[in-house]
LODREN-12855 format. One line per 10 residues: their letters; for each residue x, y, z of C-alpha. Coordinates in Angstrom, 1 decimal. Layout:
BEGIN
A> X,Y,Z  ...
This chain:
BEGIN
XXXXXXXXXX> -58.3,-8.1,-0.1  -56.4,-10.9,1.7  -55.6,-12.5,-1.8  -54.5,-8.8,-2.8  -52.1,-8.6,-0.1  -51.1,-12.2,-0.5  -49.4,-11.3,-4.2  -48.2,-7.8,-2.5  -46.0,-10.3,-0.3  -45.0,-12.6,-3.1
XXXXXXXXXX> -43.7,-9.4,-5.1  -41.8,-7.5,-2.4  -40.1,-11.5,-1.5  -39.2,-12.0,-5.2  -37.8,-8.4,-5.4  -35.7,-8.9,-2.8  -34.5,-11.9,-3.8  -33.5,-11.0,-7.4  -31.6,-8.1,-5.9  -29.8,-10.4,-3.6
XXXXXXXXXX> -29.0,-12.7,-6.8  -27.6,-9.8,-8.7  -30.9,-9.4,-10.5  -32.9,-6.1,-10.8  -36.5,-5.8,-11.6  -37.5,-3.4,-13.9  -40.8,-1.6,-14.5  -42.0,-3.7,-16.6  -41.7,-6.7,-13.9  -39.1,-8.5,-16.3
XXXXXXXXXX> -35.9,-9.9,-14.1  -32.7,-8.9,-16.0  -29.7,-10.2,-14.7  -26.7,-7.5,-13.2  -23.6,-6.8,-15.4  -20.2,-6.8,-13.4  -17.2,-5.8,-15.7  -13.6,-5.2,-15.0  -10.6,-4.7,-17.0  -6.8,-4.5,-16.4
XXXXXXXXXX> -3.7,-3.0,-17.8  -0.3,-2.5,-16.9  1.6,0.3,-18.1  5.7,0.9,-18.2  6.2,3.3,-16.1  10.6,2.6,-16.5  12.6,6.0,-16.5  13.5,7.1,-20.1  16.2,9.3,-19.2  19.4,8.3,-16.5
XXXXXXXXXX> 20.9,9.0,-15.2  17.7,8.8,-12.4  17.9,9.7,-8.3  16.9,7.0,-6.4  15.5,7.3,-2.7  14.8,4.5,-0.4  18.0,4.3,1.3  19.8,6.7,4.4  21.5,8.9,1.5  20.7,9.6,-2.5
XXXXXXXXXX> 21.7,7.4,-5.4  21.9,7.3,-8.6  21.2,4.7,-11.3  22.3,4.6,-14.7  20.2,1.2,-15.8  17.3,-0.8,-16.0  17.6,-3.7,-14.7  13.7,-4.9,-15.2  10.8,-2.9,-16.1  8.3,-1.1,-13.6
XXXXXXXXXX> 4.6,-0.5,-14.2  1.8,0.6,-12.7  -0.6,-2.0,-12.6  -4.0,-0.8,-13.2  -7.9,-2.5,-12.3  -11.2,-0.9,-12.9  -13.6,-2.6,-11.8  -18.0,-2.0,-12.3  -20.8,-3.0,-10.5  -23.4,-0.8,-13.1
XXXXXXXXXX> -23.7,1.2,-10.4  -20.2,2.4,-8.9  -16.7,2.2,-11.2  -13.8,2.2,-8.8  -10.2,2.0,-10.3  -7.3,-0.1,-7.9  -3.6,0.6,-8.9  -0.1,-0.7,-7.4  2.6,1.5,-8.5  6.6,0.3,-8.5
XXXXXXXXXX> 7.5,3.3,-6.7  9.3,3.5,-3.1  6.5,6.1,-2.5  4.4,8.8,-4.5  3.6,12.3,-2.9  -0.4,13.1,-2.8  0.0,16.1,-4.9  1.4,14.0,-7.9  -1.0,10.9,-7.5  -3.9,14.0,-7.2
XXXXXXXXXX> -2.8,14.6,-10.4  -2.9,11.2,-11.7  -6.3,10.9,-11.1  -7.6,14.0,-12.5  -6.4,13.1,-15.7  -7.8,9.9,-15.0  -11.1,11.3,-14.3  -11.2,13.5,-17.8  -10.6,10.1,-20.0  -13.2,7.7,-17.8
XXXXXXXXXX> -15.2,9.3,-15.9  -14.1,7.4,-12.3  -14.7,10.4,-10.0  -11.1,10.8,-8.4  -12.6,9.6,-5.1  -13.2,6.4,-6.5  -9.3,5.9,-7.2  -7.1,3.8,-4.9  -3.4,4.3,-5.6  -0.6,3.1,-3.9
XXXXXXXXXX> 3.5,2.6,-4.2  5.0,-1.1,-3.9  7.7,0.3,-1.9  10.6,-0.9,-3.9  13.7,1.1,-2.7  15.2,0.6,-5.9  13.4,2.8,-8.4  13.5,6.3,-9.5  12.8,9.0,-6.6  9.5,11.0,-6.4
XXXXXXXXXX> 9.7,12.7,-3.2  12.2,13.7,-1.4  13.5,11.0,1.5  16.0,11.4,4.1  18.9,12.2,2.3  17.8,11.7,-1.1  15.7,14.7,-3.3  13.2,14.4,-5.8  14.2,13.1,-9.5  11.8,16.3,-10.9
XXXXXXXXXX> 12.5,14.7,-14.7  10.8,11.8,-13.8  8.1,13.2,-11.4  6.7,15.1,-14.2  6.6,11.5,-16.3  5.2,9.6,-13.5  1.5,10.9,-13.6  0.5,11.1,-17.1  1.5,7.1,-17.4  -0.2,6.0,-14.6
XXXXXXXXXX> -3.5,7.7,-16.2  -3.0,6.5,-19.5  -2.6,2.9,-17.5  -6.5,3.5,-16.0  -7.8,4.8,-19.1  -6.8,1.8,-21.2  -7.7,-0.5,-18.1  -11.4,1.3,-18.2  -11.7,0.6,-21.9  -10.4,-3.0,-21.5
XXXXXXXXXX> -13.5,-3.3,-19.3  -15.8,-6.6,-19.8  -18.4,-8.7,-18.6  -16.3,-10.3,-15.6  -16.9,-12.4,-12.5  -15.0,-12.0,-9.3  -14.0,-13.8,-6.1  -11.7,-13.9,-3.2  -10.0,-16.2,-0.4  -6.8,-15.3,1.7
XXXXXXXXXX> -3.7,-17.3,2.0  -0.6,-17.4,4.6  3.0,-17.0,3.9  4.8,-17.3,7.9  8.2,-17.4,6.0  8.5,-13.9,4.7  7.7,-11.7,7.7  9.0,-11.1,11.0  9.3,-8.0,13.1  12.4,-6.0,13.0
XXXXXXXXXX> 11.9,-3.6,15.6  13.4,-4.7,18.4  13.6,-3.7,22.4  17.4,-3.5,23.7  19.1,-3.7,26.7  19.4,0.1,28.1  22.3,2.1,26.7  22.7,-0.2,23.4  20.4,1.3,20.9  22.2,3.8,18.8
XXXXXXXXXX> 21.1,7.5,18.9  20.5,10.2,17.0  21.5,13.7,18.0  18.9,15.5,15.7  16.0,12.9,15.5  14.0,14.2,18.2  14.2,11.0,20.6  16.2,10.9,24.1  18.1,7.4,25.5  16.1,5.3,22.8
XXXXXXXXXX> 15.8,1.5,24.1  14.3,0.1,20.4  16.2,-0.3,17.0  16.1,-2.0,14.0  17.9,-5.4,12.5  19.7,-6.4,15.7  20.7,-8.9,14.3  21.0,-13.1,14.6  22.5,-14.1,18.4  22.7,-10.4,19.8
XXXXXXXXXX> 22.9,-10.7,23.5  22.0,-7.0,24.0  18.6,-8.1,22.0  15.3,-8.4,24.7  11.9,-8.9,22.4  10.4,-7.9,18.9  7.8,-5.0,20.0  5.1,-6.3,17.2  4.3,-9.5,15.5  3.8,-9.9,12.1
XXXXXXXXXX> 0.6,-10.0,9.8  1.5,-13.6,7.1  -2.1,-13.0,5.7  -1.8,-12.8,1.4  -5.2,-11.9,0.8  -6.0,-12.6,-3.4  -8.9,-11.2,-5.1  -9.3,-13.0,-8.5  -11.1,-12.0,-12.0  -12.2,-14.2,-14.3
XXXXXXXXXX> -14.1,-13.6,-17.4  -17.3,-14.7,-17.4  -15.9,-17.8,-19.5  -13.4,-18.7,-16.8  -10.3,-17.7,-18.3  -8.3,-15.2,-15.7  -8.3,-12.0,-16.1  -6.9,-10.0,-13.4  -5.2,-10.9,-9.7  -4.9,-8.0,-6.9
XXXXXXXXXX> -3.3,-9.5,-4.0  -1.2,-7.6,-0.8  1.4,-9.2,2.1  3.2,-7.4,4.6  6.7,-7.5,3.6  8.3,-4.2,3.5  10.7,-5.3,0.7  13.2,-7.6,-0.1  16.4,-6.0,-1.8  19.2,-8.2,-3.4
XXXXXXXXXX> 19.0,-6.2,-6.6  20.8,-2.9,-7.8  18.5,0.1,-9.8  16.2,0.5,-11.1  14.2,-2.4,-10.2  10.8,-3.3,-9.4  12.0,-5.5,-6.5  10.1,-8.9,-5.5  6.6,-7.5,-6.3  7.1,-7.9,-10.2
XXXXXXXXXX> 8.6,-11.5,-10.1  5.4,-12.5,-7.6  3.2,-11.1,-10.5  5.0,-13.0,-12.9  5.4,-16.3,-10.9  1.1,-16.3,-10.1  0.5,-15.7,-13.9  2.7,-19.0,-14.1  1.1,-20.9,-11.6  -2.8,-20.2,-12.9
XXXXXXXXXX> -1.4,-20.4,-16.3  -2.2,-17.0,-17.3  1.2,-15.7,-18.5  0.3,-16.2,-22.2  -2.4,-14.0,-21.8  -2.0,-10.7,-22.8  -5.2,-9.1,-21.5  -4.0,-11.0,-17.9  -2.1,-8.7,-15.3  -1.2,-9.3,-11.7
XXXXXXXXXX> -0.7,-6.8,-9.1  1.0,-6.8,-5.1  0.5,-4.4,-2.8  2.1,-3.5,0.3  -0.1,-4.6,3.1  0.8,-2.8,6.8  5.1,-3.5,6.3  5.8,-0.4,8.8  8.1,-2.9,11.2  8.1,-6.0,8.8
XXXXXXXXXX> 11.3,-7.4,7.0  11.5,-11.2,5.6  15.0,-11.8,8.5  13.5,-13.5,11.5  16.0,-12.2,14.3  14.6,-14.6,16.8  16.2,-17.9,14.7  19.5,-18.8,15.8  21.5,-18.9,12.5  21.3,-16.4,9.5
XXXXXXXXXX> 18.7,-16.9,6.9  19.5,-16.9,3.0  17.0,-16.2,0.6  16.8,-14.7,-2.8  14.7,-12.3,-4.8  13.1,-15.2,-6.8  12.4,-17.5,-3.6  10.4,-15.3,-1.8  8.5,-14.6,-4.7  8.0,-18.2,-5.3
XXXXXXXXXX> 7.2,-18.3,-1.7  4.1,-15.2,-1.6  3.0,-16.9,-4.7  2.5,-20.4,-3.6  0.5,-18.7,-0.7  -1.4,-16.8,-3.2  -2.4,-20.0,-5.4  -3.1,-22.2,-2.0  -6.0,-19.6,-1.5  -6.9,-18.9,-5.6
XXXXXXXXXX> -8.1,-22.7,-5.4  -10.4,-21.9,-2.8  -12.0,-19.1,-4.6  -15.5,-18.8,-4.9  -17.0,-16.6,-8.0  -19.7,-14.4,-8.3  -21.4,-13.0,-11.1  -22.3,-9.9,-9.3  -21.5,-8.0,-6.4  -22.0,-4.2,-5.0
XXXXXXXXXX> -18.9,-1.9,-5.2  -18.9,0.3,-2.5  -16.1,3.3,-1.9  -15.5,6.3,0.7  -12.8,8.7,1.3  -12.0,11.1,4.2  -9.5,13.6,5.4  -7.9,13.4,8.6  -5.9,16.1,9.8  -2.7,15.4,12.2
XXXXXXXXXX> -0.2,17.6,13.8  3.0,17.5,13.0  6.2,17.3,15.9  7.7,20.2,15.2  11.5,20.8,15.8  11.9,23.2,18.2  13.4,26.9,17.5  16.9,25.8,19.5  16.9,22.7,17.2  16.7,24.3,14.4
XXXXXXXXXX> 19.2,26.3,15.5  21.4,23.4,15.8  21.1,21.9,12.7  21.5,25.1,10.7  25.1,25.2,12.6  26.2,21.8,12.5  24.9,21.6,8.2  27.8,24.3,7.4  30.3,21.6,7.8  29.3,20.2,4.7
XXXXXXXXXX> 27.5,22.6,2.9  27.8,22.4,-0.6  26.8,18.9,-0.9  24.2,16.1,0.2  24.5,14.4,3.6  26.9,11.5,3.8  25.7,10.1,7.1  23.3,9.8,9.9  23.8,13.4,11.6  23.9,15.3,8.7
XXXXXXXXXX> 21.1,13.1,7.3  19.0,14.2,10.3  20.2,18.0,10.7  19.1,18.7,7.1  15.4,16.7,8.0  15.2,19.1,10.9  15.7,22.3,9.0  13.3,21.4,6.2  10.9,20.4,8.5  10.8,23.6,10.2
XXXXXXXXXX> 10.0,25.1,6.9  7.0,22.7,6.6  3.5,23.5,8.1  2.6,22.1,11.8  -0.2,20.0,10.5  -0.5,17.2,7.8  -3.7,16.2,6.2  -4.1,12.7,5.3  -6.4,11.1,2.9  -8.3,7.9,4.3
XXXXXXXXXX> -10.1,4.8,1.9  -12.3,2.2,2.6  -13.5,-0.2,-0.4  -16.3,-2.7,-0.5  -16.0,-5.5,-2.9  -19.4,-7.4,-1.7  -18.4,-8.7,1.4  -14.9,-8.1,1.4  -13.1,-5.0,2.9  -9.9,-2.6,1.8
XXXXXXXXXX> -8.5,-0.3,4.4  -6.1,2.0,2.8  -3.3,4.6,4.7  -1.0,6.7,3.0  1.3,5.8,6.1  4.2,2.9,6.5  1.8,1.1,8.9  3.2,-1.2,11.6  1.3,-5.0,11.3  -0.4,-4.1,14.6
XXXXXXXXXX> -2.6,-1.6,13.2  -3.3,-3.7,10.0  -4.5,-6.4,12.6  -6.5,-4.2,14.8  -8.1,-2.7,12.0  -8.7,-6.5,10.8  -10.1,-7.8,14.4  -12.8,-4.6,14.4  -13.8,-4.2,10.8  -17.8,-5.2,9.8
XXXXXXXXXX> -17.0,-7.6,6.9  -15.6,-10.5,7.7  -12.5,-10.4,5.6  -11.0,-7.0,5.6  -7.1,-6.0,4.8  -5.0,-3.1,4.8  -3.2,-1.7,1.9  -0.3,1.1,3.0  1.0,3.8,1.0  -1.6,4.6,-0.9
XXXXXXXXXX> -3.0,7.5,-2.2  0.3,9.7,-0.8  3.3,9.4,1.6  2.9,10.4,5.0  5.5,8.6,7.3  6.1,6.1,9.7  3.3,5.5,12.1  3.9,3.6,15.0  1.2,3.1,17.5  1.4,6.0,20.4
XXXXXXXXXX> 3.4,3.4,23.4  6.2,3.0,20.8  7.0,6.6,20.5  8.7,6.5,23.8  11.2,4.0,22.9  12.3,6.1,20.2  14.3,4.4,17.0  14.6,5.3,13.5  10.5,4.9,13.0  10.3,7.8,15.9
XXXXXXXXXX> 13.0,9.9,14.4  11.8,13.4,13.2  12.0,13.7,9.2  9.9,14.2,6.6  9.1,10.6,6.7  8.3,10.2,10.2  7.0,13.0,12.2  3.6,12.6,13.0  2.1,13.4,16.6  2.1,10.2,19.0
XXXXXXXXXX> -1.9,10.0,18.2  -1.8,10.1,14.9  -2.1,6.0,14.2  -5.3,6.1,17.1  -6.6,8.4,14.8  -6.1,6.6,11.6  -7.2,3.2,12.2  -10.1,5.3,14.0  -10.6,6.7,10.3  -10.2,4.0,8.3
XXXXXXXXX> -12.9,1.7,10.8  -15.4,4.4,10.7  -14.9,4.8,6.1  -15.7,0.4,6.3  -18.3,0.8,8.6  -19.6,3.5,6.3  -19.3,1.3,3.0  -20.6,-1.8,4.9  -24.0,-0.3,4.7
């Protein structure tokens, strides 16, 4: 009996430890070895028709080029368990209802339950408009193109899929990020007669050597967090990385921004660019109150497109050489729903607006006011309450948070210093387009995060409840 129970021990120590080692044991006590595949695609997602709307800015655009291409970059990845599918979009943003449809269609041609589908928009403000922003409206041509491609983009990443073996490590690029939300002297911040906020004291960009300029109200998140593929050979096969830099500008439309030259410039630097099966991908990390201008320096900064690519990049390879692969590892993924309310424009606000929009009816808004009295208006049309769609991925023992919010760095970070894996990070705009979401003490200050649009109008609470959300979908996946 003791002997028995002896080689009952031995058993249940060796089962254990092939399953830590990626192994499984099957019934017929042979050890065979777990498969992890992935496989990665990017798809052209560039307009075929212009003239195309563009959003992104205070009022609506138009462009009549391309200038470089966009894509949605797509990564499946398998465990032979779970099949999860991770895609960066060159979009300023992408309403839920249109990356809902996305994955259905995904869903029919692989399989990937739609849960198991992480989407998100670079945040470039210079490609073709899918939701309606501020002054600028929806480019409908191109929002009926937009979700077929991005499907066809995770189909042919599923059927690229391969024997694969992954790692990750996380780099830091201080350069590129700085807060630009600043406190001002009392009386100095510019208002807004129909965004909802009274005697704001915060605003954005003061600018180099303002006197009237007290303190940034956040600091900034350098992390560049890099998750590597490699087939099971070496060779590289796919790169997902994220920083917090809401975007850079210096180019005209339609344009993928910075995002597509860092993709480009890592391929360089691991030598991958002559791979065809290779693709890169950047996500936006938590870039709520980030821009690359650090107002606290003295003189102006100059930078270019291609240098702070070079510079996210360098970052990016600094922490690909520390990378340690494995052959296997569990893919874990949850969703949830949150709902928030909505701050509502009151009845004499509406009221308002609707007076102060007939002196230029018959066209778009031209300027702040009437930017803001035709926010108020549509937003009264809207329903009190938003529901918001929540994420948390496990790649072994590495964490994704993802927010369909522009999150400020602070949240990113809290989320960061409470999460159960060790290395955790925060991708924003993803699976839909909710708004601005500064913490609840900033609301008070007011500034253009706080004022009411489409793009910024959740309750105070809302960011206590989503990092709330997000912490309790890792916890969840942790398991």
């Amino acid at each position: 009996m003791r002997i028995r129970i002896v080689f009952t021990c031995l058993a249940l120590c060796l089962a254990a430890a092939s399953l830590a080692s990626g192994q499984e044991q099957p019934a017929g006590g042979q050890i065979k070895a777990k498969v992890f595949r992935a496989g990665a695609y990017a798809i052209n997602i560039s307009p075929l028709k212009f003239p195309v709307i563009i959003n992104g800015g205070m009022t609506e655009r138009t462009a009549d080029k391309l200038n470089d291409p966009l894509h949605a970059r797509c990564l499946v990845l398998d465990d032979g368990a779970t099949q999860i599918a991770m895609v960066v979009v060159d979009s300023c943003m992408v309403p839920r209802h249109l990356l809902d449809e996305a994955k259905e269609l995904a869903q029919q041609a692989t399989g990937i339950p739609t849960n198991r589908m992480l989407i998100s928009a670079t945040h470039t403000h210079t490609a073709p408009s899918v939701h309606g922003c501020l002054g600028s409206d929806a480019d409908e041509e191109y929002a009926r193109f937009l979700p077929p491609q991005i499907a066809k983009g995770i189909a042919e990443a599923h059927q690229r899929l391969q024997p694969a073996r992954i790692g990750w490590a996380v780099g830091r690029d201080e350069k590129n990020v700085a807060c630009r939300h600043w406190l001002m002297k009392p009386g100095v911040a510019p208002t807004n007669p129909f965004g909802g906020t009274r005697d704001d004291t915060v605003m954005m960009h003061p600018g180099h050597n303002n006197p009237n300029a007290i303190i940034a109200t956040g600091r900034p998140d350098p992390a560049v967090p890099v998750i590597s593929i490699q087939t099971t050979s070496g060779e590289p096969l796919a790169i997902y990385s994220a920083y917090s830099l809401h975007y850079v500008g210096k180019t005209q439309p339609v344009s993928a921004d910075y995002f597509a030259l860092f993709c480009d410039e890592i391929s360089r630097q691991i030598k991958a660019d002559a791979n065809p099966s290779f693709m890169a991908a950047l996500a936006n990390a938590t870039s709520g109150d980030m821009w690359l201008m650090d107002y606290t320096d003295m003189a102006r900064r100059e930078y270019t497109l291609e240098g702070v690519a070079q510079d996210v990049a360098a970052a990016a390879y600094e922490a690909y050489g520390r990378i340690e692969y494995r052959d296997w590892v569990p893919l874990a993924m949850e969703e949830s729903l949150l709902t928030v309310g909505v701050r509502m424009p009151s009845d004499e606000e509406v009221a308002k607006a609707q007076e102060y929009m007939k002196t230029f009816e018959g066209r778009k808004p031209k300027d702040v006011p009437e930017v803001y009295a035709r926010e108020t208006v549509l937003l009264s049309q809207m329903p009190p309450t938003r529901e918001l769609k929540l994420q948390a991925i496990r790649i072994g023992e590495l964490g994704i948070g993802t927010i369909p919010n522009e999150i400020y760095a602070s949240t990113g970070l809290f989320i960061k210093k409470h999460s159960p894996f060790k290395t955790t990070f925060v991708v924003e705009l993803a699976n839909g387009c909710e708004g601005y979401i500064p913490p609840p003490e900033l609301h008070p200050l007011g500034g253009y995060t706080c004022w009411r649009a489409r793009t910024a109008c959740l309750e105070p609470q809302a960011e206590r409840k989503i990092r709330a959300g997000v912490l309790a979908l890792l916890e969840k996946v942790s398991q």
